[in-house]
Backbone of each chain as ProteinMPNN parsed JSONL, in Angstrom:
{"seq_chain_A": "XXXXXXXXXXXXXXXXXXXXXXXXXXXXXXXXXXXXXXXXXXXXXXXXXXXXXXXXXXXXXXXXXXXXXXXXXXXXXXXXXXXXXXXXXXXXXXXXXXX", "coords_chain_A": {"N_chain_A": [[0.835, -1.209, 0.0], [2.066, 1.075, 0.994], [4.076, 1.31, -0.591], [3.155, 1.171, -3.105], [1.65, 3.474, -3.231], [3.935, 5.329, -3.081], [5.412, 4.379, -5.221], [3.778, 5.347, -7.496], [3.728, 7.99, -6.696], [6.165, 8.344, -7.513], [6.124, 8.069, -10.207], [4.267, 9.441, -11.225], [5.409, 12.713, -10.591], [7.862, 12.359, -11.936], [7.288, 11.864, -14.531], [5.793, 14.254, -15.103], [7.872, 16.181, -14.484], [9.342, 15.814, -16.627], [11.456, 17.334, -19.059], [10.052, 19.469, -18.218], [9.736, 23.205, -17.422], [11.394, 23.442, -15.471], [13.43, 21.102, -15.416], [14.557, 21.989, -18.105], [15.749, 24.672, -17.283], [17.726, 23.511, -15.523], [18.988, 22.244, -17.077], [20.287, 23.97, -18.935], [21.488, 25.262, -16.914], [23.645, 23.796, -15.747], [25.326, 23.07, -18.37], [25.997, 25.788, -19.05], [27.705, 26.264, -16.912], [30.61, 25.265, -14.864], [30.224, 23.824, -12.915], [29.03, 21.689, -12.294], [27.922, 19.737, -10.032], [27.156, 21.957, -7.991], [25.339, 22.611, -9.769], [23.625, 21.058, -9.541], [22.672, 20.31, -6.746], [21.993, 22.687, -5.859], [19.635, 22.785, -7.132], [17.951, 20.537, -6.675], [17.892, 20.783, -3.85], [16.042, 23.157, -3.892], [13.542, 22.25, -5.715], [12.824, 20.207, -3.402], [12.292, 21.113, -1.341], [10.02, 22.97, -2.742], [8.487, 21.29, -2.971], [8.328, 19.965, -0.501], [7.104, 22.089, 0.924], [4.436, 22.28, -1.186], [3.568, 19.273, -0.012], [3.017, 19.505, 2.777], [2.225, 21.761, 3.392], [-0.471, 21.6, 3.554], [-1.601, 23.353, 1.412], [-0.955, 24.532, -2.077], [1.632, 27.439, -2.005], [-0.152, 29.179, -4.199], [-2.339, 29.251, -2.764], [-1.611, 31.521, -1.129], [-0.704, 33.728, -2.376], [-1.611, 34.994, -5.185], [-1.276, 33.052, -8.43], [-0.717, 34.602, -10.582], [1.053, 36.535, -10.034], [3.266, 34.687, -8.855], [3.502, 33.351, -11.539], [4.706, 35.792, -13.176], [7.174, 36.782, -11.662], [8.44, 34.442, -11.741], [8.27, 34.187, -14.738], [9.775, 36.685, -15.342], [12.276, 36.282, -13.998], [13.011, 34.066, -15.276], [13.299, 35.334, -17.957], [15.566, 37.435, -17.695], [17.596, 35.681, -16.804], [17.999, 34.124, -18.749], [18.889, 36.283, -21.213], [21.198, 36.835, -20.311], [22.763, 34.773, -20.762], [22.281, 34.332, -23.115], [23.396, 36.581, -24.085], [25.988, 36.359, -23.095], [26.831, 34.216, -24.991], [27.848, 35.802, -27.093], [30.357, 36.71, -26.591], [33.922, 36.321, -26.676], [34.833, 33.175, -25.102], [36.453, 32.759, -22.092], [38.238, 30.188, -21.282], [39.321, 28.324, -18.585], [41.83, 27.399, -18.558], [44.108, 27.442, -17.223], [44.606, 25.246, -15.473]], "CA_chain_A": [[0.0, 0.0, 0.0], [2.506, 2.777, 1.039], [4.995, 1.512, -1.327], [2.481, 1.071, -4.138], [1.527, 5.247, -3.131], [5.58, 5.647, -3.371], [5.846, 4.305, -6.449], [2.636, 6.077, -7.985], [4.093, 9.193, -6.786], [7.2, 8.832, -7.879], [6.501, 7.867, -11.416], [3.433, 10.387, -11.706], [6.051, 13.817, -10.692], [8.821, 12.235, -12.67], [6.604, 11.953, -15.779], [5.343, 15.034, -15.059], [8.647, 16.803, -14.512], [10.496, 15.729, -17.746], [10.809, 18.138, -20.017], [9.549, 20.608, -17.909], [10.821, 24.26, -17.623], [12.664, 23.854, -14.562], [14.058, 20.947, -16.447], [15.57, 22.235, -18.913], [16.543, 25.365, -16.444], [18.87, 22.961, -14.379], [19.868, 21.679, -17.959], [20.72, 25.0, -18.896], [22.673, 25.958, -15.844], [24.665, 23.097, -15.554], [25.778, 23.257, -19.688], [27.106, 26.933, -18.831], [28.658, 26.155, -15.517], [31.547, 24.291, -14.616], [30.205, 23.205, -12.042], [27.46, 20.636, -12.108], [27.276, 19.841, -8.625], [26.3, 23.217, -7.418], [23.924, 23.275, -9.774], [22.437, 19.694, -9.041], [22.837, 20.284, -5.247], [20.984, 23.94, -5.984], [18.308, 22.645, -7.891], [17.51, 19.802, -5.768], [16.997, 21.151, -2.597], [15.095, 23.827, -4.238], [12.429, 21.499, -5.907], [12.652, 18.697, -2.441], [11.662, 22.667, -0.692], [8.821, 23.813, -3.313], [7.674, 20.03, -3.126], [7.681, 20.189, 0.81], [5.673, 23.026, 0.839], [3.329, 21.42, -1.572], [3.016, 18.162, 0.403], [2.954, 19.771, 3.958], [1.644, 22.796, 3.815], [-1.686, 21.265, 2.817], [-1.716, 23.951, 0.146], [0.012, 25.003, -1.998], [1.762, 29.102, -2.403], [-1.036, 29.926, -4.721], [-3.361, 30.419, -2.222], [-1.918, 32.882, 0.001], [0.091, 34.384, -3.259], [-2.42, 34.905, -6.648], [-0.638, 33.015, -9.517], [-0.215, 35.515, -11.685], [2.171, 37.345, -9.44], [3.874, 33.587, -9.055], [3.981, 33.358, -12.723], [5.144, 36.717, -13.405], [8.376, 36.252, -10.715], [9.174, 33.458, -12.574], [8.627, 34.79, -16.259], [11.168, 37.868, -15.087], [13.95, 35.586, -13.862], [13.558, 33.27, -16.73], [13.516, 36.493, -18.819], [16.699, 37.505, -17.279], [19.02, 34.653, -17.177], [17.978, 33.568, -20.807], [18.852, 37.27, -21.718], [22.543, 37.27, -19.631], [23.267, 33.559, -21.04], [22.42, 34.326, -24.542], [24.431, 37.8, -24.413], [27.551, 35.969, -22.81], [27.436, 33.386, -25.921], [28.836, 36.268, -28.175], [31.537, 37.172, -26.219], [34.769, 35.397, -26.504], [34.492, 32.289, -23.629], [37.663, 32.531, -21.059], [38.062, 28.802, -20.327], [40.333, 28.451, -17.209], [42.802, 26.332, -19.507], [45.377, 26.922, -16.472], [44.562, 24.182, -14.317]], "C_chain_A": [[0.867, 1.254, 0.0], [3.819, 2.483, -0.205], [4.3, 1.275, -2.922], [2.132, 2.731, -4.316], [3.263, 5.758, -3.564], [5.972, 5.552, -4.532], [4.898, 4.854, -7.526], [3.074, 7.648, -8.115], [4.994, 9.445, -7.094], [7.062, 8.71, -9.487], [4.918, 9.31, -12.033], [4.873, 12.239, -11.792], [7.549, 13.272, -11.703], [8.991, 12.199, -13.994], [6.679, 13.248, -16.114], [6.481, 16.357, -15.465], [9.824, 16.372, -15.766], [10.549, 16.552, -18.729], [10.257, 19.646, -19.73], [10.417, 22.008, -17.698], [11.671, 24.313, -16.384], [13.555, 22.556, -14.631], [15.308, 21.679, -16.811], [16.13, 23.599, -18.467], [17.838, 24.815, -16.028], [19.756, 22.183, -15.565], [20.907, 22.876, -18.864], [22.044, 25.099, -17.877], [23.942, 24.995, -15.665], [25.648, 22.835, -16.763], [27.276, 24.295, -19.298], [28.055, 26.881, -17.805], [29.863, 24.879, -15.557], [31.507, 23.92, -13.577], [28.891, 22.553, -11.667], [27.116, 20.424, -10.941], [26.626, 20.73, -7.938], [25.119, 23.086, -8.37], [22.635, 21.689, -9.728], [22.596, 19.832, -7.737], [21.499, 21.757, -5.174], [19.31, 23.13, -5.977], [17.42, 21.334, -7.221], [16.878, 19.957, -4.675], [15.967, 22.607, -2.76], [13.812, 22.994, -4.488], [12.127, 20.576, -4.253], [11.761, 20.265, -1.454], [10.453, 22.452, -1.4], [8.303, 22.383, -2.805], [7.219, 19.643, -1.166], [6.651, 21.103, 1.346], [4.42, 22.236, -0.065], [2.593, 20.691, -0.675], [2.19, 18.579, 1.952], [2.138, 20.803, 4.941], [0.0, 22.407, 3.877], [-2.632, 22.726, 2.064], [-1.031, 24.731, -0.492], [0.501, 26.842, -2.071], [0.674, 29.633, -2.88], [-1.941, 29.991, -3.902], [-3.527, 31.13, -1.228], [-0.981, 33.925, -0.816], [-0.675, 34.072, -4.494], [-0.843, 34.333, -7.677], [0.449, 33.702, -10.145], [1.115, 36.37, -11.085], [3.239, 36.066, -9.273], [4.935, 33.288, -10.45], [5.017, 34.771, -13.293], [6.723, 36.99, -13.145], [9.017, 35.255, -11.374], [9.391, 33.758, -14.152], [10.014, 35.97, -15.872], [12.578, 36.865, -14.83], [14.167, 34.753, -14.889], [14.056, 33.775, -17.85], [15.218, 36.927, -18.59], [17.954, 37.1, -17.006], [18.891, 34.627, -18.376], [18.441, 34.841, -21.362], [20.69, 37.229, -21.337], [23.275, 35.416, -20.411], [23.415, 33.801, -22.705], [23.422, 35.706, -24.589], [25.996, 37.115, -24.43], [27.647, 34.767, -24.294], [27.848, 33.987, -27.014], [30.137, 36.872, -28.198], [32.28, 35.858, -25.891], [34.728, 34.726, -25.196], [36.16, 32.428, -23.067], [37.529, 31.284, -20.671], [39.451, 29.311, -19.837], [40.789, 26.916, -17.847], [44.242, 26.098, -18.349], [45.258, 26.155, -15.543], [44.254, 22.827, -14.879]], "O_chain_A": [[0.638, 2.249, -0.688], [4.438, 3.45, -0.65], [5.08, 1.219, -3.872], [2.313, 3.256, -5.415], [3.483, 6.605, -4.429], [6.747, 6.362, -5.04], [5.395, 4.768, -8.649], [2.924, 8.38, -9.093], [5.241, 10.649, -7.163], [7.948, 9.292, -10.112], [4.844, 9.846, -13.139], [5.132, 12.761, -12.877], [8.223, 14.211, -12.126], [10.024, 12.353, -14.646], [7.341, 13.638, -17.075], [6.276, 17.23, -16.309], [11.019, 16.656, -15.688], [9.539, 16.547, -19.433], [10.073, 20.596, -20.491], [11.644, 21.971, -17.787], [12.571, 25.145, -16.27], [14.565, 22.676, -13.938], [16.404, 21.91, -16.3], [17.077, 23.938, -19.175], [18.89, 25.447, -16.121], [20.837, 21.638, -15.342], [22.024, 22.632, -19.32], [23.247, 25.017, -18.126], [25.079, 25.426, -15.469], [26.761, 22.413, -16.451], [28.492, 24.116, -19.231], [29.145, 27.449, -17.88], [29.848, 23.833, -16.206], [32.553, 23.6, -13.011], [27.99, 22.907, -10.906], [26.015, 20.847, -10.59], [25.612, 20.443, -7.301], [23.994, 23.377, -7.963], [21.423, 21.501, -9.841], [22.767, 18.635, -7.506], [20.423, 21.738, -4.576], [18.361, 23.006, -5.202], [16.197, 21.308, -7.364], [15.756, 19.548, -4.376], [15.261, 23.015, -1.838], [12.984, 22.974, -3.578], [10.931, 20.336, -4.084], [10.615, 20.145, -1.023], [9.656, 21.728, -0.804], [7.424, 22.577, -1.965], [6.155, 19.211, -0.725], [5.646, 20.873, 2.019], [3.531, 21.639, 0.543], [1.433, 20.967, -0.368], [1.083, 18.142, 2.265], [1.71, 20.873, 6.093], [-0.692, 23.275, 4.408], [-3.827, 23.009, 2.148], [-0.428, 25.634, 0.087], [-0.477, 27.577, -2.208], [0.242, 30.589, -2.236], [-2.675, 30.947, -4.154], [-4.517, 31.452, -0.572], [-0.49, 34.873, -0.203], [-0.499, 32.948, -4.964], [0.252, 34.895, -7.701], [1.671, 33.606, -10.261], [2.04, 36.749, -11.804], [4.351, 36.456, -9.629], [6.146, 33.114, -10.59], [6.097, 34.51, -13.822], [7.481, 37.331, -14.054], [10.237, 35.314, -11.53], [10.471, 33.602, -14.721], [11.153, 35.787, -16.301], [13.634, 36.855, -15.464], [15.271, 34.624, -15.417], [14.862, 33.245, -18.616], [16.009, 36.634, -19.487], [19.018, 37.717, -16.95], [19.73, 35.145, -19.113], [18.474, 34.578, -22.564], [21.425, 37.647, -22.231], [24.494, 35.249, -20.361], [24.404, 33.527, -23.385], [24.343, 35.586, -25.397], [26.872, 37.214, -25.289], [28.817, 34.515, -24.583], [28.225, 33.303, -27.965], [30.82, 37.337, -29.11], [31.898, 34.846, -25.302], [34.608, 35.416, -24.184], [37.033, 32.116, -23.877], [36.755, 31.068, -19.739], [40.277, 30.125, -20.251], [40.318, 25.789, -17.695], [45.083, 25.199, -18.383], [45.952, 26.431, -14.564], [44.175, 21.852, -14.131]]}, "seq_chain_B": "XXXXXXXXXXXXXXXXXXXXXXXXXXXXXXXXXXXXXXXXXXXXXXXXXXXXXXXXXXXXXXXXXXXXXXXXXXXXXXXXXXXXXXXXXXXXXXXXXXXXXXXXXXXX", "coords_chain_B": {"N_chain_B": [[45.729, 43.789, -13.152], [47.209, 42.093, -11.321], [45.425, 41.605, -9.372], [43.5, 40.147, -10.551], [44.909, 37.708, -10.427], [44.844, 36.921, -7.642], [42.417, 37.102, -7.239], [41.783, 34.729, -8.264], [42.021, 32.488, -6.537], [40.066, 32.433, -5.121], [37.925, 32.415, -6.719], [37.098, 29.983, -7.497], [35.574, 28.615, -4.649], [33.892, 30.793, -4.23], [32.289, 30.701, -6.622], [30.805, 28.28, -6.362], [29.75, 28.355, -4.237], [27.722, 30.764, -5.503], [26.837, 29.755, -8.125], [24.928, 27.62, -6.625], [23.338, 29.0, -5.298], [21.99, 31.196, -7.05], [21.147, 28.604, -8.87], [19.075, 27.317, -6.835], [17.325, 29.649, -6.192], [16.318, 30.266, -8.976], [15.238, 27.664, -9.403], [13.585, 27.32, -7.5], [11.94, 29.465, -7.463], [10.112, 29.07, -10.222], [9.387, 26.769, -9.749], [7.077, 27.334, -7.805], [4.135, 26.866, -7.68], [3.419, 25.408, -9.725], [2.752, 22.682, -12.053], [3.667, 20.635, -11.256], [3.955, 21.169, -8.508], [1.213, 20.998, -7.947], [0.992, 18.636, -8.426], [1.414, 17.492, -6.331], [0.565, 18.425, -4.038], [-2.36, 17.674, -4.783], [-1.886, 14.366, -5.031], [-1.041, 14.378, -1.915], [-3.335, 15.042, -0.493], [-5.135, 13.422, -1.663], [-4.973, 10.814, -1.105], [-4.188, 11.034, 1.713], [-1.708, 10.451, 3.259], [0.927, 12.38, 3.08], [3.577, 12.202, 4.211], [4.51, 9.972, 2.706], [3.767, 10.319, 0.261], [5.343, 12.999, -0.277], [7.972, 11.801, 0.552], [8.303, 10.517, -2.268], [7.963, 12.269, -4.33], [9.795, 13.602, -3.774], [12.151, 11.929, -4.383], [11.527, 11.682, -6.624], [11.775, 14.137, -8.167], [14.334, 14.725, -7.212], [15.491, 13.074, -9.233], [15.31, 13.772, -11.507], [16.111, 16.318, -11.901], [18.572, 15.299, -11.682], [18.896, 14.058, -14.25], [18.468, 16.114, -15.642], [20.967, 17.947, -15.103], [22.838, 16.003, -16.286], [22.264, 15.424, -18.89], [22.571, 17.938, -19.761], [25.269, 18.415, -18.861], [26.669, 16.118, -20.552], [25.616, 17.316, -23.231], [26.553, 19.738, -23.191], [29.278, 19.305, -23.858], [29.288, 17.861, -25.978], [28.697, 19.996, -28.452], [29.962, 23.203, -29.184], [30.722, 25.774, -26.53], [29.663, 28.114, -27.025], [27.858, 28.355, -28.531], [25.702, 26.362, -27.547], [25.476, 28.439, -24.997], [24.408, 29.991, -26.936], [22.105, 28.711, -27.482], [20.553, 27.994, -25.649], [20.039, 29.942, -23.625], [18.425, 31.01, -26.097], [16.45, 29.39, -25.414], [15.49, 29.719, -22.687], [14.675, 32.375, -22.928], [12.385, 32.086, -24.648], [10.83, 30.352, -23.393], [10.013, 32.362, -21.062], [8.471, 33.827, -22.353], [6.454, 32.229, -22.798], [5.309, 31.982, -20.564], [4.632, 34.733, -19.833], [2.769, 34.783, -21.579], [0.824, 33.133, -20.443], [0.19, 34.819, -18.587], [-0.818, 37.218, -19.583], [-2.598, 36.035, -21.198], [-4.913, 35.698, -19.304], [-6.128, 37.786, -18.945], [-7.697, 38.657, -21.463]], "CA_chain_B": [[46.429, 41.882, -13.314], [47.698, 41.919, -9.629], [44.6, 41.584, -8.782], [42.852, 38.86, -11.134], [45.567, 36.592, -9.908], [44.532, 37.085, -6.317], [40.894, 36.725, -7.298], [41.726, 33.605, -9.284], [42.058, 31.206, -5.39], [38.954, 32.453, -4.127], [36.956, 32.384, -7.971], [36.345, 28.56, -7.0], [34.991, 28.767, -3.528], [32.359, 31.594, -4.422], [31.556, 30.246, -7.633], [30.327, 27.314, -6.124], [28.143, 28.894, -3.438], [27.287, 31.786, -6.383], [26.255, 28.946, -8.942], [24.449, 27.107, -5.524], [22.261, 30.527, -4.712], [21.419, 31.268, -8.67], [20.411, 27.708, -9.228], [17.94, 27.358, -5.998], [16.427, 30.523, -6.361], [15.95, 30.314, -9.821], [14.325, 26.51, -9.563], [12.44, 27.146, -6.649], [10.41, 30.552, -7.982], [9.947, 28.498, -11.119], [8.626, 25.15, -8.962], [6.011, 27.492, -6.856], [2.85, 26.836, -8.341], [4.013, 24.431, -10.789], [1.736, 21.486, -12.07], [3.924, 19.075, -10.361], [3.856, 21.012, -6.998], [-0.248, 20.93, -7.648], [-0.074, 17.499, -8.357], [2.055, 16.446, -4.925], [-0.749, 18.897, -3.134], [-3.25, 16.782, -5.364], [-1.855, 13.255, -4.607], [-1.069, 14.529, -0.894], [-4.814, 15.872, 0.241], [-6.07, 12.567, -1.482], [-3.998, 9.339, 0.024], [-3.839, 11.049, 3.291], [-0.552, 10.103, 3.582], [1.241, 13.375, 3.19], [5.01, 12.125, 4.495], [4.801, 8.809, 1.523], [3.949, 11.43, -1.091], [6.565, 13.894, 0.022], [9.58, 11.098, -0.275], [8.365, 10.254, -3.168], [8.013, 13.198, -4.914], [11.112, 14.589, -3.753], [13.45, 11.523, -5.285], [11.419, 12.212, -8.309], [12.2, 15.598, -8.462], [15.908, 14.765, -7.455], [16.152, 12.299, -9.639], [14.696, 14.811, -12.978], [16.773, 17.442, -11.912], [20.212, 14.844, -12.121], [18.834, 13.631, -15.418], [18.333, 17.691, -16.139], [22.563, 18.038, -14.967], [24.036, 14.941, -17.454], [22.19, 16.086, -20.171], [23.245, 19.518, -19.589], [26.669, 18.695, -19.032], [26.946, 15.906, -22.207], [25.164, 18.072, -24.662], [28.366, 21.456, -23.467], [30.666, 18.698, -23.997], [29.37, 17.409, -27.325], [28.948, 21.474, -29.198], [30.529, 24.408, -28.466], [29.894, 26.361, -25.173], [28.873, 29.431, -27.179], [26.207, 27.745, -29.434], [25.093, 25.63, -26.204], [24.637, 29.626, -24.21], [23.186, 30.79, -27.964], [20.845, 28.068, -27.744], [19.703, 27.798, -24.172], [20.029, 31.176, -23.353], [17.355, 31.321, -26.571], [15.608, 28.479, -25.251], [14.649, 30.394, -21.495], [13.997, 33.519, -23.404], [11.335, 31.551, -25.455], [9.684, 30.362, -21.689], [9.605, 33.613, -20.163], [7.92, 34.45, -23.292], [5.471, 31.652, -22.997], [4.976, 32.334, -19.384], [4.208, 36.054, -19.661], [1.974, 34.918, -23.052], [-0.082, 32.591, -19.657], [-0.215, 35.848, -17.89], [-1.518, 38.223, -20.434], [-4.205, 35.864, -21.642], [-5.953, 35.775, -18.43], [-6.854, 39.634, -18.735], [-8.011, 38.864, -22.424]], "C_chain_B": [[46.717, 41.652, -12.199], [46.251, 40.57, -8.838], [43.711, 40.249, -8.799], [43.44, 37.407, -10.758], [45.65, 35.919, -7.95], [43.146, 36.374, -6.101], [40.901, 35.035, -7.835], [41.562, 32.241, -7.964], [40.604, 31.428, -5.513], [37.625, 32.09, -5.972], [36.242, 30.961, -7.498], [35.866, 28.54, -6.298], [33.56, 29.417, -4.343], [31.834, 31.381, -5.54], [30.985, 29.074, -7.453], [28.812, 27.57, -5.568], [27.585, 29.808, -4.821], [26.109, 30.223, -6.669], [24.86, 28.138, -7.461], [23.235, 28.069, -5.446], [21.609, 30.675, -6.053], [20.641, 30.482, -8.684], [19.04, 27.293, -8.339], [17.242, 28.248, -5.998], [15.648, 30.251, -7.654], [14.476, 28.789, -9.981], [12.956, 26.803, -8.954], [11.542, 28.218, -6.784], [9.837, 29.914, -9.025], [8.905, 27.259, -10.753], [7.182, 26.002, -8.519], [4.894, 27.713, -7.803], [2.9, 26.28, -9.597], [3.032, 23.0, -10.996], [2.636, 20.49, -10.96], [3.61, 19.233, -8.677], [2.335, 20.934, -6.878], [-0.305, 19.418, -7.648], [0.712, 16.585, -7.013], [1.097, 17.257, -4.383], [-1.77, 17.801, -3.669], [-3.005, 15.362, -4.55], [-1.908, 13.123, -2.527], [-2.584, 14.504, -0.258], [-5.175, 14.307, -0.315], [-5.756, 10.926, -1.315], [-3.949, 9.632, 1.304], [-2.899, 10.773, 3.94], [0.855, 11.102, 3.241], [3.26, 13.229, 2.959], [5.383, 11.434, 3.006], [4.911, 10.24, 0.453], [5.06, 12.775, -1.222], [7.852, 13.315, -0.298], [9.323, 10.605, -1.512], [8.228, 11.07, -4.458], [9.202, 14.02, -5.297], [12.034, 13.697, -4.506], [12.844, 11.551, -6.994], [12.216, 12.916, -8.635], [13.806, 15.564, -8.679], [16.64, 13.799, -8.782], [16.161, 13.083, -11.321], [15.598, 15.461, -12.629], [18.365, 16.991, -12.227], [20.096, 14.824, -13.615], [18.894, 14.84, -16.086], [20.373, 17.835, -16.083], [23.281, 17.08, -15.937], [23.503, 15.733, -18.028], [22.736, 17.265, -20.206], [24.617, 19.67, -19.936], [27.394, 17.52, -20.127], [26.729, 16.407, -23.165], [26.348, 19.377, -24.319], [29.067, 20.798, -24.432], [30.351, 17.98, -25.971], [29.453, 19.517, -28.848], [29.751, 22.919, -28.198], [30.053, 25.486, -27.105], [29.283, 27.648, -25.689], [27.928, 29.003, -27.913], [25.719, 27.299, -28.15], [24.829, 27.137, -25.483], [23.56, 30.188, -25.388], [21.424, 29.895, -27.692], [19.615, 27.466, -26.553], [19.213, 28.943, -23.485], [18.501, 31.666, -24.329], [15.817, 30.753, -25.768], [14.195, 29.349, -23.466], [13.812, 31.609, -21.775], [12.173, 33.529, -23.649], [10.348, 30.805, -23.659], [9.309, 31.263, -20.997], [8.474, 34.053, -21.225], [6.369, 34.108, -22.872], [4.579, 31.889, -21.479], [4.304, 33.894, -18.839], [3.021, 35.564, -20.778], [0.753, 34.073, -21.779], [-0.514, 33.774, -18.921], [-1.122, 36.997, -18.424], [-2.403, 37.349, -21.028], [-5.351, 35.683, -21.041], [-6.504, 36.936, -18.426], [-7.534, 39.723, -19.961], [-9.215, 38.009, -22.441]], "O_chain_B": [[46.316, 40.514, -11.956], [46.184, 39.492, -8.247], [43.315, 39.539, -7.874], [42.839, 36.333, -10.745], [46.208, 34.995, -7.358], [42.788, 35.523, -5.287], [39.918, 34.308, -7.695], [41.077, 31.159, -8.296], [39.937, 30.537, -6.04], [36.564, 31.471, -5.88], [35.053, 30.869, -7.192], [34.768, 28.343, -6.821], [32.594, 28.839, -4.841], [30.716, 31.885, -5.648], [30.526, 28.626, -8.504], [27.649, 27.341, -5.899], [26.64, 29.147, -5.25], [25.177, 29.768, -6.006], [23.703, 28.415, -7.776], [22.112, 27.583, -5.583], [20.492, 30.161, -6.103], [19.461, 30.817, -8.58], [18.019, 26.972, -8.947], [16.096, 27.864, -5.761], [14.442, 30.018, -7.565], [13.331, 28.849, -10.428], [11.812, 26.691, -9.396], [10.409, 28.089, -6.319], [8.629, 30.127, -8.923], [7.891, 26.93, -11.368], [6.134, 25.438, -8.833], [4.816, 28.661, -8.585], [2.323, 26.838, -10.531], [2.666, 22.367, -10.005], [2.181, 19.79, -10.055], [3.274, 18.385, -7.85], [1.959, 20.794, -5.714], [-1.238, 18.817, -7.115], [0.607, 15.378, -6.792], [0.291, 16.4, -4.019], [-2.014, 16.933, -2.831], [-3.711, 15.109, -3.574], [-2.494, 12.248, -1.89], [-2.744, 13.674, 0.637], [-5.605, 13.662, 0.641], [-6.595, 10.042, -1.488], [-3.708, 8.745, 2.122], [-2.977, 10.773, 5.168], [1.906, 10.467, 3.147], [4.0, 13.757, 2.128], [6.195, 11.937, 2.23], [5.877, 10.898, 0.066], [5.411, 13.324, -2.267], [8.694, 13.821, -1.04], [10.347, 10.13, -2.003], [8.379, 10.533, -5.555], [9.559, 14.683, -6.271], [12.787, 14.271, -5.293], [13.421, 11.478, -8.078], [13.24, 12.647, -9.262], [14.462, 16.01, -9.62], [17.806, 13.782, -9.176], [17.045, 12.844, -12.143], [16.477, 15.075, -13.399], [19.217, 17.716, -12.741], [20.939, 15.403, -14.3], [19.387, 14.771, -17.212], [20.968, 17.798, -17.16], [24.37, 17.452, -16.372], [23.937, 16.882, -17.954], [23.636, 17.363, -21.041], [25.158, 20.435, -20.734], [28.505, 17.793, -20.582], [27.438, 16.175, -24.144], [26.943, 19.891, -25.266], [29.447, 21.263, -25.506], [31.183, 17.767, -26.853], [30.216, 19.803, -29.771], [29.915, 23.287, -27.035], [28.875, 25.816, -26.963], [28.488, 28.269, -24.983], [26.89, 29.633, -27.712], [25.171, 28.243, -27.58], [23.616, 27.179, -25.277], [22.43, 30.635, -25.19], [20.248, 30.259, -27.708], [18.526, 26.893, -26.556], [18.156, 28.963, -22.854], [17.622, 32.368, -23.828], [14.715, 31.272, -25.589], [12.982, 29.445, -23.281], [12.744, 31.927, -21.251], [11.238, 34.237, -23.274], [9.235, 31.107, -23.229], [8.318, 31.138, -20.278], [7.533, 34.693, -20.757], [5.431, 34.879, -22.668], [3.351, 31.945, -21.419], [3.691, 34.122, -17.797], [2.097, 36.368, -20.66], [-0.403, 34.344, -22.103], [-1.697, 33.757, -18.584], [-1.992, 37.569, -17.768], [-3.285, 38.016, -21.568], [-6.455, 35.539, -21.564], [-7.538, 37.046, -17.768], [-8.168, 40.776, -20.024], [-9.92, 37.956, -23.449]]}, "name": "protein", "num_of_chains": 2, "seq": "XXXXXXXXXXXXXXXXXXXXXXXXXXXXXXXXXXXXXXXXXXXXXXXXXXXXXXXXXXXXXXXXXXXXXXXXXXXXXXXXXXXXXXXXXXXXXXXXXXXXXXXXXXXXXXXXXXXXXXXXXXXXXXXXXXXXXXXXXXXXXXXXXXXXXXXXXXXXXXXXXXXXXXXXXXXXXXXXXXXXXXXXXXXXXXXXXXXXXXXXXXXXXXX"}
């Protein structure tokens, strides 16, 4: 029973989350970075967070924060890296070739 | 130049935490109010079992977000790192887009 719920829930958010934009965010960040761990250590306990709130709070952000202001917060920062990531790919890359 | 060679110990350290702070903020405004966190509220409120759906949600999540880091870091390693920022860098653009295009059609 609880491992039949365990495995229900793990294959429903794992479905769910493929593909998705925070996804291909953490596929993003870790491309540009040289340092994958930070950004799988980041991005982890960020989602295992939003997803504790989810489970715990018994509800979730949106309803003591409207959406749209949710969405919005998130369109701006997505706006904003994707804007500072695509600028830096026309300037010559400095790899740190001395180590 | 004095200087850059000074900065060059410590660049590792704070680019760790940096990259660390970026990447959690960025996920976790992105996660809040996210189908998946509706559908661990969803599965949560209706199993009654709150903790199960919580570990199991979360090694989802951790486990999408590793599969999000290889790919990430085999697809640098297979094209160039400036096509790979041209083309990811386009790619978030094109979500903020789609994400402001969810915001402005609720007022229409």
């Amino acid at each position: 029973m609880i491992l039949s719920l365990l495995l229900s829930t793990f294959l429903t958010i794992f479905i769910a989350e493929l593909g998705d934009k925070t996804q291909l965010a953490t596929l993003t960040m870790s491309g540009t970075s040289n340092k994958p761990l930070a950004v799988f250590l980041g991005s982890s306990t960020a989602l295992v967070f939003a997803s504790l709130v989810g489970a715990l709070a018994g509800g979730s952000i949106s309803n003591f924060v409207p959406e749209i202001i949710l969405k919005s917060i998130a369109s701006i920062t997505f706006f904003i890296l994707g804007i500072r990531i695509f600028i830096n790919s026309f300037t010559p890359n400095e790899i740190d070739n001395n180590d | 130049m004095n200087i850059n060679l000074d900065k060059d110990e410590k660049k590792v350290e704070t680019r760790f935490s940096s990259i660390f702070i970026t990447t959690f903020t960025t996920i976790f405004i992105a996660e809040l109010g996210d189908k998946t966190q509706i559908a661990t509220l969803m599965l949560s409120a209706e199993s009654g079992k709150p903790i199960i759906v919580f570990i199991g949600s979360s090694i989802a999540l951790i486990s999408s977000s590793l599969v999000g880091v290889l790919i990430g870091k085999w697809l640098s390693n297979k094209i160039s790192p400036n096509k790979f920022a041209f083309f990811t860098g386009l790619l978030m653009i094109i979500i903020s887009i789609f994400l402001a295009y969810d915001i402005i059609k609720t007022f229409i």
